[in-house]
C-alpha positions in Angstrom: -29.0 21.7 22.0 -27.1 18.4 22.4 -23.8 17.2 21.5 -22.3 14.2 19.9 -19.3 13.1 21.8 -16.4 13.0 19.8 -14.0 10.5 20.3 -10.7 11.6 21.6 -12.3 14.4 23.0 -13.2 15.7 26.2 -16.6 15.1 25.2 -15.9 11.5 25.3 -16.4 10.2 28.7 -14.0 7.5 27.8 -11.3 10.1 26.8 -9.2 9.1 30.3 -9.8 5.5 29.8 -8.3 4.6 26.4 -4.9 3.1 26.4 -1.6 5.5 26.0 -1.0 3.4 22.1 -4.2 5.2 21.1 -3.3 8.8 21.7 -1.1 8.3 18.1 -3.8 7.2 16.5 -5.3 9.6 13.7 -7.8 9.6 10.9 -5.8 8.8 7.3 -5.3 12.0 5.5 -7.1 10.0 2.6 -10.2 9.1 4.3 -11.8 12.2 4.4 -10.9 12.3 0.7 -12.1 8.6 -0.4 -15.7 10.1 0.7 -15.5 12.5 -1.8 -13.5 10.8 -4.3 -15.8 8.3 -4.6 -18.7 10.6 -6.1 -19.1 9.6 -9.5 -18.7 13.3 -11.3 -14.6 13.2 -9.3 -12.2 12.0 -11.5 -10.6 9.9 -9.0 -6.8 9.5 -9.2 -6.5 9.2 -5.7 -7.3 5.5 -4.6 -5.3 2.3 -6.0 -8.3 0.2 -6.4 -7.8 -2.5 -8.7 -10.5 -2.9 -12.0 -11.3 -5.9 -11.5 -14.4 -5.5 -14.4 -12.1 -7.4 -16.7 -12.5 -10.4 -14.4 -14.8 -13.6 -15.4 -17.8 -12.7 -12.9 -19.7 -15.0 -14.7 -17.5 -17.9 -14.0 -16.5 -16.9 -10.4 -20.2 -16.8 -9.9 -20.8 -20.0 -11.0 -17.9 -21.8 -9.2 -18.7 -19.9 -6.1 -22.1 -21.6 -6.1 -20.8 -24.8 -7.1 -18.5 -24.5 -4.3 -21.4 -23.4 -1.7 -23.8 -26.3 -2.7 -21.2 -29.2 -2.8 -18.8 -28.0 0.0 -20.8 -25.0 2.1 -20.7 -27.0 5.1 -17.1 -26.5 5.1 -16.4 -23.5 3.4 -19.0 -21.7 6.0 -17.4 -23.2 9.1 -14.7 -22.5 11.4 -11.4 -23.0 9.6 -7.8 -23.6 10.2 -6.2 -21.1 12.3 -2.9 -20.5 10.5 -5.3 -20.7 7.2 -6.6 -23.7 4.7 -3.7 -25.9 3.6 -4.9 -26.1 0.4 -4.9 -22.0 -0.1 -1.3 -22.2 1.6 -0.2 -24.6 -1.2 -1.3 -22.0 -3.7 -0.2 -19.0 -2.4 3.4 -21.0 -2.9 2.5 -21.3 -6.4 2.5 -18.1 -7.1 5.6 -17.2 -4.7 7.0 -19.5 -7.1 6.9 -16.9 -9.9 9.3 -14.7 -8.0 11.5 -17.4 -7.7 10.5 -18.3 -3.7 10.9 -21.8 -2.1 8.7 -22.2 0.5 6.8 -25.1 2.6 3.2 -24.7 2.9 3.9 -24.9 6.5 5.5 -21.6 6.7 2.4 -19.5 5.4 -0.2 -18.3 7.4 -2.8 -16.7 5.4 -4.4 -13.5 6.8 -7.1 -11.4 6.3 -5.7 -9.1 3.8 -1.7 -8.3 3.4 -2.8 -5.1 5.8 -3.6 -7.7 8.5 0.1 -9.5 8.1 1.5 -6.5 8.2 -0.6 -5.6 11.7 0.7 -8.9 12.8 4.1 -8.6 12.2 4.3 -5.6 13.9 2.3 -6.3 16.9 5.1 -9.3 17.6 8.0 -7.2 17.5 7.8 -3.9 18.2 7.5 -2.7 21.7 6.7 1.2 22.1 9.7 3.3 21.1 11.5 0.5 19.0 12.9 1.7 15.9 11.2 0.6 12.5 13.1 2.1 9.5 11.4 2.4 6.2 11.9 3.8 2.5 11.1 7.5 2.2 8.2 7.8 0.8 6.6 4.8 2.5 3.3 3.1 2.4 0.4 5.3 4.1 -1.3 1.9 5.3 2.1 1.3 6.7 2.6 3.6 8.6 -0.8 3.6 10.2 0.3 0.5 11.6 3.3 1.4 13.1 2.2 4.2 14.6 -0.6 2.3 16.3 2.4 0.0 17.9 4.6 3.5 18.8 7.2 2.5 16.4 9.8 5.5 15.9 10.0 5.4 12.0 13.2 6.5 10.6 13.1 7.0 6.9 15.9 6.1 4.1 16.1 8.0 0.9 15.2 6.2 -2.5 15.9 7.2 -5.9 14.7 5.8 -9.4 16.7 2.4 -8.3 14.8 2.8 -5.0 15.9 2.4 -1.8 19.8 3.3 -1.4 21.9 1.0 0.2 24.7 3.2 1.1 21.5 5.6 3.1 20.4 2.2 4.6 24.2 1.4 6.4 24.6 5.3 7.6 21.0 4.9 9.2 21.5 1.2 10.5 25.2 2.6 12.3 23.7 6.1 13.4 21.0 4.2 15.2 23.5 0.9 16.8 25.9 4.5 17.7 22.3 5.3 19.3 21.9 2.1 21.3 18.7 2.5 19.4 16.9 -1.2 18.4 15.8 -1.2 14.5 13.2 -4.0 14.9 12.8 -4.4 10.9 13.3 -3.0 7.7 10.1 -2.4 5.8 10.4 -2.4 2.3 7.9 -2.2 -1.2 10.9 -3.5 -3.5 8.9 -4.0 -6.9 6.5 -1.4 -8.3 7.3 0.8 -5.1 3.8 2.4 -3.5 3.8 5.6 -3.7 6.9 6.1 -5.8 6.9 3.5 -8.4 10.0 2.6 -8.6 11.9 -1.1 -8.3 15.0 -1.9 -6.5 17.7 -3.4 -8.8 19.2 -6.7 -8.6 22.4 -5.6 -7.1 20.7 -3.6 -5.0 18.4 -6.2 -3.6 21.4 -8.2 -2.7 23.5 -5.6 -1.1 20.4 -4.4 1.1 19.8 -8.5 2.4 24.1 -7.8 3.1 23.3 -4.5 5.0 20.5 -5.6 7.1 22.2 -9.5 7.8 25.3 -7.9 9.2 22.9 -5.5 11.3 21.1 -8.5 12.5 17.9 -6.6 10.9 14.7 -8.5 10.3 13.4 -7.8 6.4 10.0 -6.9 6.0 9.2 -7.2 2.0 5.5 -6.3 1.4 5.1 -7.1 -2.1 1.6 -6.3 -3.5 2.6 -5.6 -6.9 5.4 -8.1 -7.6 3.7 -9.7 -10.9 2.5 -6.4 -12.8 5.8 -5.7 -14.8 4.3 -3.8 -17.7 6.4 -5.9 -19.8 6.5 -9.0 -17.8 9.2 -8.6 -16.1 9.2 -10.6 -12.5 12.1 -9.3 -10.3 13.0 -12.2 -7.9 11.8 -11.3 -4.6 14.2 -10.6 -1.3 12.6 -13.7 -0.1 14.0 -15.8 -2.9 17.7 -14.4 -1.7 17.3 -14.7 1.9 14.7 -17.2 3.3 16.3 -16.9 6.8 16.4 -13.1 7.4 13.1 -11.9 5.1 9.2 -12.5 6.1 7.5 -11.9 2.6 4.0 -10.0 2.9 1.3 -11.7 -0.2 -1.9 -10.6 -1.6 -4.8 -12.0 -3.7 -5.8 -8.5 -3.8 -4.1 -7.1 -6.4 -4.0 -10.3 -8.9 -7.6 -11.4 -8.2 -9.9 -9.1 -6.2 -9.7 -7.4 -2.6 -13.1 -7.7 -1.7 -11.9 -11.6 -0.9 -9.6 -9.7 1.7 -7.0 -12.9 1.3 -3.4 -12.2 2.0 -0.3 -14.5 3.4 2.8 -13.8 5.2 6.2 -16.6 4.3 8.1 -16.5 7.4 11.0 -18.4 9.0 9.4 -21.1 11.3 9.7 -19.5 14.5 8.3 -15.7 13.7 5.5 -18.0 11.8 4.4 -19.5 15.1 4.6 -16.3 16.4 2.3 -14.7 13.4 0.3 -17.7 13.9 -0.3 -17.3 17.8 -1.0 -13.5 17.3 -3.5 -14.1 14.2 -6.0 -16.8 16.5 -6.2 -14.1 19.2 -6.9 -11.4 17.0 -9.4 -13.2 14.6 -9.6 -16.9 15.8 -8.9 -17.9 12.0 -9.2 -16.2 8.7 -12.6 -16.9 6.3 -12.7 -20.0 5.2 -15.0 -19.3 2.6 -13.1 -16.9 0.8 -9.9 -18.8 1.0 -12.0 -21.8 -0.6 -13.4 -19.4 -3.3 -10.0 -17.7 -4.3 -8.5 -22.0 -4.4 -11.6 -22.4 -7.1 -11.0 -19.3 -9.1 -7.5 -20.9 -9.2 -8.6 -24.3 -10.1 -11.4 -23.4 -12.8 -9.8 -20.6 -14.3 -6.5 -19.1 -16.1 -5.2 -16.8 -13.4 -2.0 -16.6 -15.0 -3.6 -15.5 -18.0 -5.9 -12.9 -16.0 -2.8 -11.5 -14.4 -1.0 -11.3 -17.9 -4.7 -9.3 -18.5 -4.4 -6.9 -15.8 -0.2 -6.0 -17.1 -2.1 -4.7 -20.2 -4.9 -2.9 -18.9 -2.7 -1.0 -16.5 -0.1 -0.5 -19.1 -2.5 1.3 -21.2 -3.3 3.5 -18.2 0.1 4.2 -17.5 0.6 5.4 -20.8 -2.5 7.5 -20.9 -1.2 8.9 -17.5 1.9 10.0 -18.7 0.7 11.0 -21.8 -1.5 13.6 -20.7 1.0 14.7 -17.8 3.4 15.6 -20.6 0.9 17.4 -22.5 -0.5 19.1 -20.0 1.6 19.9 -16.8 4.6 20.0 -18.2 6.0 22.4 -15.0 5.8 19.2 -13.2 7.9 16.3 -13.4 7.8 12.5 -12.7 8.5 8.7 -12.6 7.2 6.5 -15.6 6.5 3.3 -14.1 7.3 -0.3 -15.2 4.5 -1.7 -13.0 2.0 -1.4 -10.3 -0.7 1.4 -9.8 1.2 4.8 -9.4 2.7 7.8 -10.6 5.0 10.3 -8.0 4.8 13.6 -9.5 6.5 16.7 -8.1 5.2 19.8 -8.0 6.4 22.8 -9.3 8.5 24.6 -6.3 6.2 26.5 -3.9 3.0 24.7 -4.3 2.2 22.2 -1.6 0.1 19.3 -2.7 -1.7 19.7 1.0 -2.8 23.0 0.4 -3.9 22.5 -3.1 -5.9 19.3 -2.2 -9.5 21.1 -1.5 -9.0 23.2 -4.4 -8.3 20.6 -6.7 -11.7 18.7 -5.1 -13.7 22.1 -6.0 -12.3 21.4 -9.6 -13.7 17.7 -9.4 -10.2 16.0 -9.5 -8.3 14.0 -6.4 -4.9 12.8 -5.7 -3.3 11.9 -2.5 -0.8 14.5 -1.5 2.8 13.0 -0.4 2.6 14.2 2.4 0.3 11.2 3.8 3.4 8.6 2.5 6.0 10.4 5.7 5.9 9.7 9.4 7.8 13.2 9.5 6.0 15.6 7.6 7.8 15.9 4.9 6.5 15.2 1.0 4.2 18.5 0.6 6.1 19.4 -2.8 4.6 15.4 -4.6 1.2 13.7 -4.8 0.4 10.4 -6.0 -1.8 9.8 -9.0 -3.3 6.3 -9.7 -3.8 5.6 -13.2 -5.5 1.8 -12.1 -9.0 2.6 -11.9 -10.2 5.1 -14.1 -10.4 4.5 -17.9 -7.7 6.0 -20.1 -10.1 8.7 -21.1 -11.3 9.6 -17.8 -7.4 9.8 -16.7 -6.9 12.6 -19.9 -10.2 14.4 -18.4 -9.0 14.1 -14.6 -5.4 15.6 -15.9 -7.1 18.1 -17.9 -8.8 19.2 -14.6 -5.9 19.0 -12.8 -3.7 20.8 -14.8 -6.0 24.1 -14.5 -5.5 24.4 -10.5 -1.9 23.4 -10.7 -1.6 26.9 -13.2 -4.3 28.8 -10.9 -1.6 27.9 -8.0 1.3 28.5 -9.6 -0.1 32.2 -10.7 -0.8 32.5 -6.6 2.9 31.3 -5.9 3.9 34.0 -8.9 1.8 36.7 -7.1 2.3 36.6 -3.3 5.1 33.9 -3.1 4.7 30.3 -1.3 2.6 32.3 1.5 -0.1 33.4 -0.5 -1.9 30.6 -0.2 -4.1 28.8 2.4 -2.3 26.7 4.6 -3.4 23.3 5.1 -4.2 23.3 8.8 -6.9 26.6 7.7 -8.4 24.5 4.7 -10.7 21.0 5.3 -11.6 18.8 2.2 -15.2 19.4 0.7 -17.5 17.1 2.4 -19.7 15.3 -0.7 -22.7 17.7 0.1 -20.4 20.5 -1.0 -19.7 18.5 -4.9 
């Protein structure tokens, strides 16, 4: 009988060969999941996928063939390495909203805010440098720096989110270290996981912390315009243009499937991101940095983004709604914006554990645990409320709630031990659903 190699196995024959940044690499704890979240009977409130049904598909369609027949021999060649000067003078347009002031110049547009983010890190940190980011962080995040061998040291947040006074003790523990924080990384606005925002005075007593530190700012800000009441918080960019590189996406206020993000940066870290982005991709698509310019030119994408506030509003509300009426033994945030609700468990259930049980059932969340580079987070899970339909959020809660009671009578029984830990337990493949 033959065997597959594995990779990262001593059935690879490449095992010996790979490079020593590799060894930390690992599959997301959500991959596996996606696989089976995606089924269509799984109430899915694991993945933040924006519903982008609400969109005008029958206008984009149009205006992307316009745009192909009148301008394809451009839009399908080679573009601009740093990206299209006319998507840059957009992208400041909407900046604009959060209250940055920024010269087309300074953006380099990327293939996704993920690949920004890559980019960032790939021109500062050197194995074993220091990255220190809010506790829970962003699992995307994290992949990255652990790809680069970034340390991550996480600071507490609370419903404010991060905490200044956490940030300073960490910043001085690590300078008493002779230990070099490369950059804070921070989701200020509609946090992901936590959902959370960090308040004005806080904003500007973080920029204090981290300029006295000589700290580099970070702010990935995904979410930024989908206050559930309208409310834009100005961005750390807009406070500090010196000392902050602001991560942008088209994903979350148009569609992802453009992949069509930005990075603002001071002028030298953008020639930097702009040296870094032509060796790693030569130049981002032209083609959908031209289609996301026409959406913007034939169509109300102000208007659309006031759309998505309500959609997701609604789904908030439903989220909560049923988490009230049915797991009441848990508690959680209520988010003004963004995609996500952080619930806690009741004590002695781990959200790891639980995972392939709660599959079984036809429901999935992300556990917390996948949002710490230490470990920690077991006792919360995330639950999207963007995708599914305010019905199908009651139903997945409703599912939900009936293997959070089934634990809790384990926990009653035999105590946090009497149940599978989550090294012995694997998430159901989609043959098993």
């Amino acid at each position: 009988m033959s065997v597959s190699p594995g990779a990262g196995t001593r059935l690879d024959p490449w095992f010996g060969s790979y490079a020593a940044r590799t060894h930390g690499m690992k599959a997301s704890e959500t991959r596996a999941l996606f696989a089976v979240a995606n089924r269509p009977e799984v109430v899915s409130l694991a993945g933040g996928m924006p519903n982008i049904a609400g969109l005008p598909l029958e206008i984009i369609a149009k205006i992307t063939a316009d745009l192909i027949a009148t301008e394809g021999t451009v839009a399908l060649q080679y573009g601009n390495g740093q990206g299209s000067p006319i998507l840059r003078e957009r992208t400041t347009e909407v900046m604009a909203l959060e209250g940055i002031a920024v010269h087309p110049d300074d953006v380099v547009v990327t293939t996704g805010s993920q690949q920004a983010l890559d980019l960032v890190t790939r021109i500062f940190v050197d194995p074993g440098d220091v990255i220190v980011a809010e506790a829970p962080s962003y699992v995307g995040a994290l992949s990255v720096f652990r790809a680069y061998q970034a340390d991550v040291i996480h600071v507490a947040m609370d419903a404010n989110g991060l905490i200044p006074e956490a940030l300073a003790e960490t910043l001085a523990s690590c300078r008493a270290a002779a230990r070099k924080v490369k950059f804070l990384y921070t989701v200020p606005t509609y946090h992901n996981p936590a959902g959370v925002s960090l308040t004005q005075p806080r904003r500007e007593q973080v920029l204090e912390i981290c300029r006295r530190a000589g700290v580099l700012v970070v702010e990935d800000n995904p979410y930024g315009l989908l206050g559930f009441d309208g409310r834009v918080f100005p961005a750390l960019r807009s406070l500090d243009s010196d000392g902050v590189v602001y991560l942008g996406t088209f994903s979350k206020t148009f569609a992802p499937g453009y992949r069509v993000g930005w990075a603002a940066a001071p002028h030298a870290i953008r020639e930097k991101l702009v040296l870094a982005s032509e060796s790693a991709i030569l130049c981002p698509s032209h083609a959908s940095q031209l289609s996301v310019c026409a959406y913007m030119d034939a169509c109300d994408w102000q208007g659309q983004i006031g759309q998505y506030r309500a959609l997701y509003r609604e789904r908030r509300d439903a989220m909560v709604g049923s988490l009230a009426e049915m797991m009441p033994e848990c508690s959680w945030n209520v988010p003004a914006g963004g995609f996500y609700t952080w619930v806690r468990l009741p004590e002695g259930i781990d959200a790891r554990t639980m995972l392939p049980r709660a599959t079984t059932a036809l429901v999935a969340y992300v556990s917390g645990s996948a949002f710490y580079a230490d470990g920690q987070g077991a006792d919360h899970m995330r639950l999207s409320f963007c995708y599914p339909t305010p019905e199908r959020i009651h139903e997945g809660i409703r599912r939900l709630a009936g293997v959070v009671s089934k634990e809790l009578e384990l926990v009653q029984m035999f105590g946090p031990e009497g149940s599978t830990t989550a090294d012995d337990v694997q998430v159901p493949s989609p043959d098993v659903l």
